[in-house]
Structure formats: structure tokens, C-alpha cells
Rosetta silent file (secondary structure, phi, psi, omega in degrees, C-alpha in Angstrom):
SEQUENCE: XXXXXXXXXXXXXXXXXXXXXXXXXXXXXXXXXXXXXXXXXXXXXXXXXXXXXXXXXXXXXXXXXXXXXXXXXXXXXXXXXXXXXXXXXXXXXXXXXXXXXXXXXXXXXXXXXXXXXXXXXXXXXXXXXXXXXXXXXXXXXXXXXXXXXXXXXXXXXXXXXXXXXXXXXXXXXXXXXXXXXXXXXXXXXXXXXXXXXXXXXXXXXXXXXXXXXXXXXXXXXXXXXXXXXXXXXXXXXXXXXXXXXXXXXXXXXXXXXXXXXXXXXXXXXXXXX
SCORE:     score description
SCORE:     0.000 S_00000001
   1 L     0.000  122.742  159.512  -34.039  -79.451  -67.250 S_00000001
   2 L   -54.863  152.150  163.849  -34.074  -78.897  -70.810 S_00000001
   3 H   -13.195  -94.663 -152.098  -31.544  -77.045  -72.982 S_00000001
   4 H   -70.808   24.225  163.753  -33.844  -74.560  -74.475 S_00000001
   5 H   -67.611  -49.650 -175.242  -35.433  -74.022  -71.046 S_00000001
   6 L  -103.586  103.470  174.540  -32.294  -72.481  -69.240 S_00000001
   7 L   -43.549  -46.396  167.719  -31.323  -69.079  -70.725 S_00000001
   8 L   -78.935    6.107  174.697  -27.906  -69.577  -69.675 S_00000001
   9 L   -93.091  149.496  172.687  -27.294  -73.322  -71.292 S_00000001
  10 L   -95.309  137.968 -173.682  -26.237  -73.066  -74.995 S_00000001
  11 L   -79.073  146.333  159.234  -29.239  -74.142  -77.052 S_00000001
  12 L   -43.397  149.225  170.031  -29.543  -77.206  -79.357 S_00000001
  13 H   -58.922  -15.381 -162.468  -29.531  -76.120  -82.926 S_00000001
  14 H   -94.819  -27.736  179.423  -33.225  -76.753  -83.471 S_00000001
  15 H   -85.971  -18.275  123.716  -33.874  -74.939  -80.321 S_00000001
  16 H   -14.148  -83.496 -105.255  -31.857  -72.255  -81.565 S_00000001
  17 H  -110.702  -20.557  178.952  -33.093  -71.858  -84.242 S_00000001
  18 H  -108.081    7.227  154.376  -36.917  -71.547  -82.953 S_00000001
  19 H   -92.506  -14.674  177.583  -36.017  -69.283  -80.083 S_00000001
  20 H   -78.704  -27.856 -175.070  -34.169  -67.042  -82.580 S_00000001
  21 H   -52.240  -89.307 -178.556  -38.036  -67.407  -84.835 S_00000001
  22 L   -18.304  -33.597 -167.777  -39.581  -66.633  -81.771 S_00000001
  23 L  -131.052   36.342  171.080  -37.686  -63.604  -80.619 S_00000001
  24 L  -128.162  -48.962  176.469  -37.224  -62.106  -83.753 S_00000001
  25 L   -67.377   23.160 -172.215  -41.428  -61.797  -84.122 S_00000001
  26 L   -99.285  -62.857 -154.518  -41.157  -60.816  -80.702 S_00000001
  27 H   -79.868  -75.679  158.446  -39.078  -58.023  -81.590 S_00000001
  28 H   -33.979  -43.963  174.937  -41.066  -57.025  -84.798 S_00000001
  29 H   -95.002   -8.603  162.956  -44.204  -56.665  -83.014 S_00000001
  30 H   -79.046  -36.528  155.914  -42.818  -54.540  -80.273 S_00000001
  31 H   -95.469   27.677  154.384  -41.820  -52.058  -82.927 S_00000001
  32 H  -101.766   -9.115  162.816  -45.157  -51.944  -84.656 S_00000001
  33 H   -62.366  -53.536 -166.142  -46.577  -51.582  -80.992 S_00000001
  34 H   -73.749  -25.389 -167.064  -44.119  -48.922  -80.271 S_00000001
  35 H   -59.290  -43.850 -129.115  -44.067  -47.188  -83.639 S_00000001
  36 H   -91.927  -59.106 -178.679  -48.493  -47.299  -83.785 S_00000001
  37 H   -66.186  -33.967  174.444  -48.484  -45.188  -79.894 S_00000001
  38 H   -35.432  -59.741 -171.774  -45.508  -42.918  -81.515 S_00000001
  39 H   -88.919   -8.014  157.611  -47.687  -41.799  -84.134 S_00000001
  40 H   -73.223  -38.244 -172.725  -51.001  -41.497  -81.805 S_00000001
  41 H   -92.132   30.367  112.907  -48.909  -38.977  -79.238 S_00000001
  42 H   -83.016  -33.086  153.575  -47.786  -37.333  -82.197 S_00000001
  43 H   -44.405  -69.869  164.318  -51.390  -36.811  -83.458 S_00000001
  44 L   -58.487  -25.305  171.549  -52.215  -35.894  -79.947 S_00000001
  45 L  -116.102   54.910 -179.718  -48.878  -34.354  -79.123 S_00000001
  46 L   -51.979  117.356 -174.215  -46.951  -32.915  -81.950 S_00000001
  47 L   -38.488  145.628  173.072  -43.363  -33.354  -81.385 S_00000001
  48 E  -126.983  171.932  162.448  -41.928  -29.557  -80.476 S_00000001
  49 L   -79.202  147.532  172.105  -38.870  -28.129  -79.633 S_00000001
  50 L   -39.230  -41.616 -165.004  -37.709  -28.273  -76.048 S_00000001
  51 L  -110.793  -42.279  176.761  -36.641  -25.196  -75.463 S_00000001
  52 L  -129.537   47.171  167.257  -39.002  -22.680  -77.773 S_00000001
  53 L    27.554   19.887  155.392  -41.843  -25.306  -78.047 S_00000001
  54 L   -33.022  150.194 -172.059  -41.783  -24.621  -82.480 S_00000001
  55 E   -85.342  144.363  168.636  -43.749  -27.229  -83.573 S_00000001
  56 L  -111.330  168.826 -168.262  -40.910  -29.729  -85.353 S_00000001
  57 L   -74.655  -13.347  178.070  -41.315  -32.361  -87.857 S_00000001
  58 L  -133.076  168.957  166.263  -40.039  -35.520  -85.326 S_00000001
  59 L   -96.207  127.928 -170.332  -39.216  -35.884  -82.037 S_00000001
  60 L   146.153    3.331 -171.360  -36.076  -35.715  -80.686 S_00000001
  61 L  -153.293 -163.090 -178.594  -34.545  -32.647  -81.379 S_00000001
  62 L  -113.808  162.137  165.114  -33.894  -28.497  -81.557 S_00000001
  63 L   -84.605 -171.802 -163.275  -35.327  -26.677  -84.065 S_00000001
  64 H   -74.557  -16.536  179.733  -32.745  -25.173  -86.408 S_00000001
  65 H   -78.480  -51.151  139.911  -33.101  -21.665  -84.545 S_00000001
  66 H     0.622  -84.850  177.808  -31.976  -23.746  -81.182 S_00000001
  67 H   -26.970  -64.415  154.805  -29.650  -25.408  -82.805 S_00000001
  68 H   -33.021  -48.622  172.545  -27.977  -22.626  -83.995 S_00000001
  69 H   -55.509  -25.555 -156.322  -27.778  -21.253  -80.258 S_00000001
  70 L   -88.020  121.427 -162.864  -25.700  -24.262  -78.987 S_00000001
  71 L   -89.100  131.402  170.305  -21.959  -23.499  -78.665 S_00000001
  72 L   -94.346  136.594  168.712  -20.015  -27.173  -78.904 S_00000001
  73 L  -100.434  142.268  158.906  -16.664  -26.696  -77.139 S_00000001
  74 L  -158.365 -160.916 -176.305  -13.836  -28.142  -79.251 S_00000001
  75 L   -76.539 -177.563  -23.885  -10.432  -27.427  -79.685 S_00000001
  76 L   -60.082 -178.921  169.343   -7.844  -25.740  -78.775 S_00000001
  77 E  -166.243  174.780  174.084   -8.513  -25.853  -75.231 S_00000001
  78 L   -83.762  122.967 -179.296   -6.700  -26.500  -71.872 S_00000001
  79 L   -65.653   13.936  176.194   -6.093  -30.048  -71.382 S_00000001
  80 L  -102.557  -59.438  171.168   -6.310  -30.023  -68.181 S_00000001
  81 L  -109.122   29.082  174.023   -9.336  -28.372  -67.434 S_00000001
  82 L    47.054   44.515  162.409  -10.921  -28.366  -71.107 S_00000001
  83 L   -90.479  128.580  166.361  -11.629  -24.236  -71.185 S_00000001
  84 E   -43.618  138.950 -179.929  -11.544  -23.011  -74.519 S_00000001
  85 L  -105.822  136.156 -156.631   -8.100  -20.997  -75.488 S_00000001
  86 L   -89.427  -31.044  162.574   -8.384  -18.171  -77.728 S_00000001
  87 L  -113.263  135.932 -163.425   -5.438  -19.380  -79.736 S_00000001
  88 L   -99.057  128.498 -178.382   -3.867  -22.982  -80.764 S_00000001
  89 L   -94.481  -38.492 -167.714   -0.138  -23.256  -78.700 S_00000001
  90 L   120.630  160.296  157.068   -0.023  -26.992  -79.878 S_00000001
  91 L   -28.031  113.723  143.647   -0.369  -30.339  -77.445 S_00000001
  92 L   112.384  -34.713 -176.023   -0.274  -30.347  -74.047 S_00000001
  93 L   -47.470  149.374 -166.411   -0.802  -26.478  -73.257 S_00000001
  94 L  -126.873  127.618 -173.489   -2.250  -25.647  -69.784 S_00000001
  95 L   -82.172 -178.720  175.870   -4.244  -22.777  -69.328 S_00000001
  96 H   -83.892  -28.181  167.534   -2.830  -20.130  -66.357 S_00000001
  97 H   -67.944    7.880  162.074   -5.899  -21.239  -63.999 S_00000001
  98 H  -100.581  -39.437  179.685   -4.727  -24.780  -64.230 S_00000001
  99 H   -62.932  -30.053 -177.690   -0.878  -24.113  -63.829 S_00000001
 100 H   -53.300  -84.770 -176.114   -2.213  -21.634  -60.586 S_00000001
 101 L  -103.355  133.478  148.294   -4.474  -24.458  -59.013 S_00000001
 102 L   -87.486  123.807 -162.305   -4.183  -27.500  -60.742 S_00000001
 103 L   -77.900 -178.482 -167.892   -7.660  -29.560  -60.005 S_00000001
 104 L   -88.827  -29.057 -170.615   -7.828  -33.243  -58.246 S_00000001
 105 L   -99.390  148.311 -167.696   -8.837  -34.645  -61.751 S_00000001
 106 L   -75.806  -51.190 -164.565   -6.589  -35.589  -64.252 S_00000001
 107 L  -145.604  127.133  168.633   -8.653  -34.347  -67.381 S_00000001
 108 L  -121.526  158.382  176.051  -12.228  -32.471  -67.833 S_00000001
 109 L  -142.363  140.837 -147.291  -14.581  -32.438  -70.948 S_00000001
 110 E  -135.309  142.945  127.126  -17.304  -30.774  -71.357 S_00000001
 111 E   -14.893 -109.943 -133.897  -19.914  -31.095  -74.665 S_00000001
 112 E  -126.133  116.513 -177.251  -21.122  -27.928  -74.735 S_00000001
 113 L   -57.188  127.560 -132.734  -21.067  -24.282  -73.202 S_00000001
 114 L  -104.538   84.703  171.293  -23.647  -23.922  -70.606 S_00000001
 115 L  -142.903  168.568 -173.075  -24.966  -20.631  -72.552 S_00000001
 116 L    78.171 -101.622  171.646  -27.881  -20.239  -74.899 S_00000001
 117 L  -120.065   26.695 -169.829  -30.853  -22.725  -75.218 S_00000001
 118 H   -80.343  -37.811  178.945  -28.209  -25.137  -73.015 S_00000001
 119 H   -32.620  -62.344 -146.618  -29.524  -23.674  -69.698 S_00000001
 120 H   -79.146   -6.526  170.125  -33.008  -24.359  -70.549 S_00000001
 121 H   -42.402  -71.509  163.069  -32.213  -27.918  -71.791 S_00000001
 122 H   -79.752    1.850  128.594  -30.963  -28.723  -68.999 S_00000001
 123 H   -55.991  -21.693  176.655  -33.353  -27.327  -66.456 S_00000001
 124 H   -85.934  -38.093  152.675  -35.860  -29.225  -68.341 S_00000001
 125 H   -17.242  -77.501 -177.994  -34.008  -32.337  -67.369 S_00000001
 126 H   -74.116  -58.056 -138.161  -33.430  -31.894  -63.983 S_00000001
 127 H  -143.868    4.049  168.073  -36.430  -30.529  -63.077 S_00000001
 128 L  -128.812   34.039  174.333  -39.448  -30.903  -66.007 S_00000001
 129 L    31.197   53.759  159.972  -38.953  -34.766  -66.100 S_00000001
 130 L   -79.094   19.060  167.187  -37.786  -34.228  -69.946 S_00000001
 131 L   -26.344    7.408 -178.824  -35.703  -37.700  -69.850 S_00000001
 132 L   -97.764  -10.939  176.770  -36.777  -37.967  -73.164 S_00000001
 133 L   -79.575   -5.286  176.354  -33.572  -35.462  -74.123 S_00000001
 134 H   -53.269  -79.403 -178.301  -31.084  -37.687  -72.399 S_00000001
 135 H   -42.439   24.643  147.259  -30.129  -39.886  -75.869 S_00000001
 136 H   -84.531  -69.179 -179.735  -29.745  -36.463  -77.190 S_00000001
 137 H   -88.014  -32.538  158.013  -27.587  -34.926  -75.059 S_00000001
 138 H   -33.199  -46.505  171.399  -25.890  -38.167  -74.172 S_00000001
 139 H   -68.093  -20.020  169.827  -24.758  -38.376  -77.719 S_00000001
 140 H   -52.990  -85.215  178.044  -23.344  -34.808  -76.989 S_00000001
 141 H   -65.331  -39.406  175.716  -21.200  -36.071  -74.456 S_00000001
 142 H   -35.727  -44.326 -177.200  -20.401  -39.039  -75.429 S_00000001
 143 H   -75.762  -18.350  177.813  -18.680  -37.246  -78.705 S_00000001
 144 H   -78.511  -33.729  166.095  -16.989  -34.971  -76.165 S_00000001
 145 H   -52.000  -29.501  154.954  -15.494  -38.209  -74.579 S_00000001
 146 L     9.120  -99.761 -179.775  -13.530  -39.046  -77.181 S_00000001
 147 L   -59.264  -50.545 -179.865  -10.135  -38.547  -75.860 S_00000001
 148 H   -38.454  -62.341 -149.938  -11.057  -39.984  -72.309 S_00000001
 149 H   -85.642   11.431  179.381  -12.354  -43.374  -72.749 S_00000001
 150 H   -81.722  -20.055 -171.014   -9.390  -45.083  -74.567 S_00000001
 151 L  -118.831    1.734  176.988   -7.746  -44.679  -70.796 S_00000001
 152 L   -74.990  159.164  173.941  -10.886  -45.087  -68.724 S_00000001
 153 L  -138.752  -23.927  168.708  -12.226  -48.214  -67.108 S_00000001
 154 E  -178.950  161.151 -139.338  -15.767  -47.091  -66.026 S_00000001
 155 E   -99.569  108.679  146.635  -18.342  -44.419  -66.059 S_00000001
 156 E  -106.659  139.671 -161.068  -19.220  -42.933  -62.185 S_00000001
 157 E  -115.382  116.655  157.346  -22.058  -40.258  -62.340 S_00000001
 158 L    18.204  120.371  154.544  -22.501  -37.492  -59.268 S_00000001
 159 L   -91.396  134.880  160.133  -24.488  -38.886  -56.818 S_00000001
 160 L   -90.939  168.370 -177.122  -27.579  -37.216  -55.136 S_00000001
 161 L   -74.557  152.242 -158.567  -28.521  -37.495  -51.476 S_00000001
 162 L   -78.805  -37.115  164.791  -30.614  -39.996  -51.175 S_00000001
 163 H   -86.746    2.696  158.932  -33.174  -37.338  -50.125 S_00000001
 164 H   -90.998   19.160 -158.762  -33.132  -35.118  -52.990 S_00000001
 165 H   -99.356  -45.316 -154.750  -33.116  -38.383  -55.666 S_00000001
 166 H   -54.420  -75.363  139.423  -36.567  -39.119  -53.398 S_00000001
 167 L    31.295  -66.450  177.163  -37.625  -35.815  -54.166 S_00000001
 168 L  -118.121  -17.688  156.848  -36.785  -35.830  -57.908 S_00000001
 169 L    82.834    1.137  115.026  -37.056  -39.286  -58.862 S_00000001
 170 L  -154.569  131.049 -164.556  -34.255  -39.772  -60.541 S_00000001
 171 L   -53.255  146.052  173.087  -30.589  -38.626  -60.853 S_00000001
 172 L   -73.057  -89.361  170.877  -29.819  -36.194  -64.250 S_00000001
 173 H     3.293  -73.494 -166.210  -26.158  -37.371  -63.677 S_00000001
 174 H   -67.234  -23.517 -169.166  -26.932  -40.969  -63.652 S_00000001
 175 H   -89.064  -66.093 -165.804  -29.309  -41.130  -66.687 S_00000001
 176 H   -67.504  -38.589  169.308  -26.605  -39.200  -68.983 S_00000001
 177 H   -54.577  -46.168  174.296  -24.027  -41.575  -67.663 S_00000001
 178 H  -106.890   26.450  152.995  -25.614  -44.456  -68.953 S_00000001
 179 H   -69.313  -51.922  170.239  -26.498  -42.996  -72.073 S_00000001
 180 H   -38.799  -41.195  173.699  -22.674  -42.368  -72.523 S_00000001
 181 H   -33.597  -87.993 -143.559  -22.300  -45.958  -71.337 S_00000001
 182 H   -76.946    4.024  152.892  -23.930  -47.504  -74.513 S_00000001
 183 H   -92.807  -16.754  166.769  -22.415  -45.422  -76.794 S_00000001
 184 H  -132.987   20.603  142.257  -18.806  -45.884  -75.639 S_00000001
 185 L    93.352   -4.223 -152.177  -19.208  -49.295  -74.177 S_00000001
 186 L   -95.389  131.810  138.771  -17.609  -48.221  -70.669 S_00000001
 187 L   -42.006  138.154 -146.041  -19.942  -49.609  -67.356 S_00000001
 188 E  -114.420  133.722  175.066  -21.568  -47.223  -65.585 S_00000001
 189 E   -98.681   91.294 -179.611  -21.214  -47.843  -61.808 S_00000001
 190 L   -98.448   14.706  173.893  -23.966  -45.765  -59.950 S_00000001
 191 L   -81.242  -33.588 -162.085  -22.978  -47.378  -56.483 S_00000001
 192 L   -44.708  -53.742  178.847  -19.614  -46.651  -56.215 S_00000001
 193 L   -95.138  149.689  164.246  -19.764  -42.899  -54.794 S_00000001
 194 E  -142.435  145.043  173.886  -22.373  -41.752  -52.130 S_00000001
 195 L  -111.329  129.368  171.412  -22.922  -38.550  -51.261 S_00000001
 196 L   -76.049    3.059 -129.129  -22.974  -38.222  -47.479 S_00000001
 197 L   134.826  120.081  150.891  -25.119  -35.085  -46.331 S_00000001
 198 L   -23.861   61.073 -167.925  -27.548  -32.721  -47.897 S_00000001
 199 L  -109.639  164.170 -158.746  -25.864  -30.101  -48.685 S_00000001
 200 L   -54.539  166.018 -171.934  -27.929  -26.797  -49.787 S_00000001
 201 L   -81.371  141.587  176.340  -27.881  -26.032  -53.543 S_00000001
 202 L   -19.938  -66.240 -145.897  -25.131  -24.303  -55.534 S_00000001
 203 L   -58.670  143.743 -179.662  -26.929  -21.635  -57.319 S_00000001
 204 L   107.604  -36.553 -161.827  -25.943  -18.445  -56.310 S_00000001
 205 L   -93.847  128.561  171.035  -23.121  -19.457  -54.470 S_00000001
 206 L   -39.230  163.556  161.616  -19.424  -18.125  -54.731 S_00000001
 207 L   -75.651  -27.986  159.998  -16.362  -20.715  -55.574 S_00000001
 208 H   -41.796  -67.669 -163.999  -15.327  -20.222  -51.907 S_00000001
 209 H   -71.370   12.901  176.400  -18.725  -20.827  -50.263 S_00000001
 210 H  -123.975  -13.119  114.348  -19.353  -23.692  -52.694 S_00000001
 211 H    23.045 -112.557 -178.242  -16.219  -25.563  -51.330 S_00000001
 212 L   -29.611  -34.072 -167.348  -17.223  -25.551  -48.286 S_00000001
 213 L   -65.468  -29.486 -156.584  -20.933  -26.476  -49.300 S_00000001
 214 L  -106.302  -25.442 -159.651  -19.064  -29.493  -50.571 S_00000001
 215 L   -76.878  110.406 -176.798  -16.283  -30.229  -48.746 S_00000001
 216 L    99.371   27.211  175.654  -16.591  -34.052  -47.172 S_00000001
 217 L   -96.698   20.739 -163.987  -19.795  -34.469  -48.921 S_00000001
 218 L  -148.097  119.895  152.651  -19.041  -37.518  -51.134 S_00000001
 219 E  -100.174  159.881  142.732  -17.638  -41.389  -50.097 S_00000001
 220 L  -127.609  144.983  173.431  -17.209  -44.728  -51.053 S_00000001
 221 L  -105.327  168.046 -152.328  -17.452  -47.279  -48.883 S_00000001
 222 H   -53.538  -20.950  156.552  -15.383  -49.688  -48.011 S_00000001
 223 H   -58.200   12.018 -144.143  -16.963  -52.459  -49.179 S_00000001
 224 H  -146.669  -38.595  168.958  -16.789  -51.204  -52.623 S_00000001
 225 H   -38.543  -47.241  160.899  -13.333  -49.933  -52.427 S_00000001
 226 H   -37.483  -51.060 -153.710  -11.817  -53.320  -54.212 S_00000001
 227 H   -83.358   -5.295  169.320  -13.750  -52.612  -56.978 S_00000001
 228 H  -101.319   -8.742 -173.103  -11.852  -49.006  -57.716 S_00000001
 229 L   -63.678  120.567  171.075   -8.577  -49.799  -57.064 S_00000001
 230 L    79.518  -13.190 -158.178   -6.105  -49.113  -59.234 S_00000001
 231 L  -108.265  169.555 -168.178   -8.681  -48.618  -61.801 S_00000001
 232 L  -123.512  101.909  179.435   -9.339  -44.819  -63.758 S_00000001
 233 E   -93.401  152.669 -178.087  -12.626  -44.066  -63.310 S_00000001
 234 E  -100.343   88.300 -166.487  -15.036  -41.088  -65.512 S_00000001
 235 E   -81.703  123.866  175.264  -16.749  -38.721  -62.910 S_00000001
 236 E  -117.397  134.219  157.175  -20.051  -37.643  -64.780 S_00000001
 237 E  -126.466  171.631  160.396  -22.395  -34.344  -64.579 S_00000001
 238 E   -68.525  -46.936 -174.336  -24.600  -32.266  -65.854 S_00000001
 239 E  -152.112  127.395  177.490  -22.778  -28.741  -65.713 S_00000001
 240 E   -96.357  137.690  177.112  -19.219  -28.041  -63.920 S_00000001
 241 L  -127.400  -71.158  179.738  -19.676  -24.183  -62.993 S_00000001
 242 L  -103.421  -20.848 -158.609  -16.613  -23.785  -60.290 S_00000001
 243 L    91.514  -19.229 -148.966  -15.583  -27.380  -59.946 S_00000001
 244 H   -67.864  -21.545  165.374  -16.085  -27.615  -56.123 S_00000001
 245 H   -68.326  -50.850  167.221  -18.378  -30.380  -56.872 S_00000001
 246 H   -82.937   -1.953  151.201  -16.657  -32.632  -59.039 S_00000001
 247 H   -61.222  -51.764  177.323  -13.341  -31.441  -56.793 S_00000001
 248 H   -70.623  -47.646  128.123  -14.729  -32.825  -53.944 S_00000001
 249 H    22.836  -90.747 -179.353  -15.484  -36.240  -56.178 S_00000001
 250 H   -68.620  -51.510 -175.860  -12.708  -36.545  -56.927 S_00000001
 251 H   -66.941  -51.177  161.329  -10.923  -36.331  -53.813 S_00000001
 252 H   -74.604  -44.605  141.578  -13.053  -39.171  -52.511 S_00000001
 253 H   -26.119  -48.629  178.400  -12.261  -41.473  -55.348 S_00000001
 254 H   -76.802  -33.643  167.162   -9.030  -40.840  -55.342 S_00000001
 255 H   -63.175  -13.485 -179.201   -8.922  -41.317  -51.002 S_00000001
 256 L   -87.445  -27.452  172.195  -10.470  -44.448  -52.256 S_00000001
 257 L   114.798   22.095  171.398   -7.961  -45.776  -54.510 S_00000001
 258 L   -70.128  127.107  166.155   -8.594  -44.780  -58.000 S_00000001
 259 L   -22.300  -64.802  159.685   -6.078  -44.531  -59.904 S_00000001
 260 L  -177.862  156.488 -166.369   -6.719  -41.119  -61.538 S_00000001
 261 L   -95.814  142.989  174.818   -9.974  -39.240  -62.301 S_00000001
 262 E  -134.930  151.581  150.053  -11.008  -37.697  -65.843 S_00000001
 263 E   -98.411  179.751 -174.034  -14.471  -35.687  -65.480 S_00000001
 264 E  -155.170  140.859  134.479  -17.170  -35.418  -68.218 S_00000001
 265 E  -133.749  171.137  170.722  -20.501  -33.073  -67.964 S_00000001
 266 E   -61.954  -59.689 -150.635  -22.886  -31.989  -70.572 S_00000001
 267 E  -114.308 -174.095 -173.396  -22.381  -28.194  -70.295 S_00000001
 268 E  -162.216  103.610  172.963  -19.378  -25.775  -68.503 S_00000001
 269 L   -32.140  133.597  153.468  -19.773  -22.152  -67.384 S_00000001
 270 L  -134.654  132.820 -153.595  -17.147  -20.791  -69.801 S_00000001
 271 L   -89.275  129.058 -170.858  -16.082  -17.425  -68.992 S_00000001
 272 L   -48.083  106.364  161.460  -16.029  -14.472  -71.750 S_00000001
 273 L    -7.517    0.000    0.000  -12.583  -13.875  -73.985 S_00000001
């Protein structure tokens, strides 16, 4: 077989040098394809905002009244479970619900406080096939990730039951995990965890009765167990509200042989000063 034939043989230089030709007008004419439909569904479709449909001048964003709503979490906070602190103590402070309970996870981080136009963001996500706001809010978390992924070894995102992914067509979770992937380089493993059993949805539901809702609802199996071992995996969501979900997670990673757990989501119930 020839050289430049087999993708995985290193090419001659001449054969180099006209597959690099080749796949650089390749490249060039896929973004004057994609740019030429950009600007007809903006003719037909003028980009808007997501959340209070202003018309804006590109796509891809809030408008500045939006914008304005969205609360960024940053420091201080507790470093255990990454709730904002009304005052900076210094390194290392622990909030009194983490000294109380201490969670299964090591460290959580959250973007953004799930208040404002963050709800409807993310309802449009999950449930108005907006996937075009994932690289958006991915870049959210990702910058929230920061401190995590210097000690991390890979990305695991929520899993849904296999009959609500049918359902919905693709995991929220899974899509913001591997935007976060390509911006901080970490592999995103959507195999790893399974969620065993259906269980009914959150909203509504108490931190007791959402436990329970939860409790045994998440594995890995054992074939798969080598590949966690030992290793510090990044449990990813959309919005931690009580925890009992990413508690529960956790607890199955860690029965699995993970090392130690850090969470990530987009947004975080944060509770009023």
C-alpha cells in the first residue's frame, strides 16, 4: 500500500506536502460553505437572544440586559462545596454545612448561580434543543474549572437512563462535558457511569425525598472499573440544587475505585445571605 494512502503511515515529503495543499482548500471551502448558510439563516433568522428573544447583532450570545442578569460565582467561597461566603476568612475555609455533612466529593464548582436569565438558559437546553448555547455556557464552566483540572484526569458527565436520553435525544450533561473537554484538554468519558433505574424527576422534591429518589441509581461496571482506578475523575452537570444527585455519583465512582471526585455544573441553587 502506498504511504500517502494509509492515514496512519507518516507521509513522504511530496505527499505531505500535497495532502497538506489538499486539506488546507478543503478546509477553506468548508468555511465559505459554512460562513454563505450563516448569513442566509441570519437573513431568514436573525440571531436573538435566548432568553428575551431581542433581536442581537450575532449569534451566540445574551443581550447586554441578560447579561447583566447572570450572577458568576467567584470567590470567597467554601472550598469544599463552592457556596459563596459573605466574607473572605483566607484559604481553605469550610462553610458550617460542609463541616456538618461533609459531601462524597472532594471539591464542587459551579459557573454561575442558577438565578436570573440562568433558569431559562438552561431549560432551553435541556428541553428546547438550544445545543447551539453549549460553547457558550461550556466556556462558563470551563473558566469555573480552573482550580480542578490541574488535579483531574478526566471529565465524567451525569448519565441519563437510557430511556429518558431516548426521549430527549441527547444528554445536557454530556454535551457541556465535552465542551469543557476541548477547552481544558481533559477526556470526557461518557461510558464510565450508568445510571441504573428511572428514577422520577427532581423538581419539586425535598433534599430528603431526593436521596432516596437517587439512592443506588448510578454504576459502573465492572468491565470499566480498570479504567478508573486510582484515577480523579470530574463529575459534570447542569445545576447541583441539593446534591443528592451528584452524591449518589459520587458514591458509585468512588465504590468503583476512583481515587477522589471533584464536581463541576453550569449553575447552583445558592441560597439568600
Amino acid at each position: 500500500m502506498a504511504a500517502d494512502s494509509d492515514p496512519w503511515l507518516p507521509l513522504a515529503a511530496g505527499a505531505s506536502r500535497r495532502r497538506a495543499t489538499k486539506l488546507n482548500a478543503l478546509a477553506t471551502t468548508q468555511r465559505l460553505v459554512r460562513a454563505t448558510f450563516s448569513g442566509i439563516a441570519d437573513l431568514m433568522l436573525p440571531p436573538a437572544c435566548p432568553v428575551c428573544r431581542v433581536r442581537l447583532g450575532s449569534a451566540g450570545g445574551l443581550c447586554p440586559d441578560c447579561w447583566q442578569g447572570v450572577r458568576f460565582l467567584e470567590r470567597p467561597w467554601c472550598e469544599r462545596l463552592g457556596t459563596p461566603l459573605p466574607i473572605d476568612l483566607g484559604p481553605g475555609i469550610l462553610s458550617a454545612a460542609a463541616v456538618a455533612d461533609p459531601p462524597a466529593f472532594a471539591r464542587a464548582r459551579s459557573a454561575v448561580s442558577y438565578e436570573g436569565p440562568v433558569p431559562d438558559l438552561v431549560h432551553a437546553l435541556k428541553y428546547a434543543d438550544r445545543t447551539d448555547l453549549a460553547p457558550m455556557l461550556g466556556a462558563w464552566m470551563a473558566r469555573a474549572a480552573h482550580e480542578l483540572v490541574g488535579d483531574a484526569d478526566l471529565l465524567v458527565p451525569v448519565p441519563l437512563h437510557w430511556g429518558r436520553l431516548a426521549s430527549r435525544r441527547f444528554n445536557q450533561a454530556a454535551l457541556l462535558a465535552q465542551h469543557v473537554g476541548r477547552l481544558t484538554g481533559l477526556p470526557v468519558a461518557t461510558r464510565l457511569l450508568l445510571r441504573t433505574r428511572r428514577t422520577p424527576r427532581q423538581v419539586g422534591l425535598g433534599r430528603e425525598d431526593r436521596e432516596r429518589n437517587m439512592r443506588g441509581a448510578f454504576m459502573v461496571p465492572e468491565a470499566r472499573k480498570a479504567a478508573l482506578a486510582g484515577r480523579r475523575p470530574i463529575l459534570v452537570d447542569d445545576v447541583l440544587t441539593t446534591g443528592a444527585t451528584l452524591e449518589a455519583a459520587t458514591r458509585a465512582l468512588l465504590a468503583a475505585g476512583a481515587a477522589a471526585v471533584d464536581v463541576l455544573t453550569l449553575a447552583r441553587v445558592v441560597a439568600p445571605s
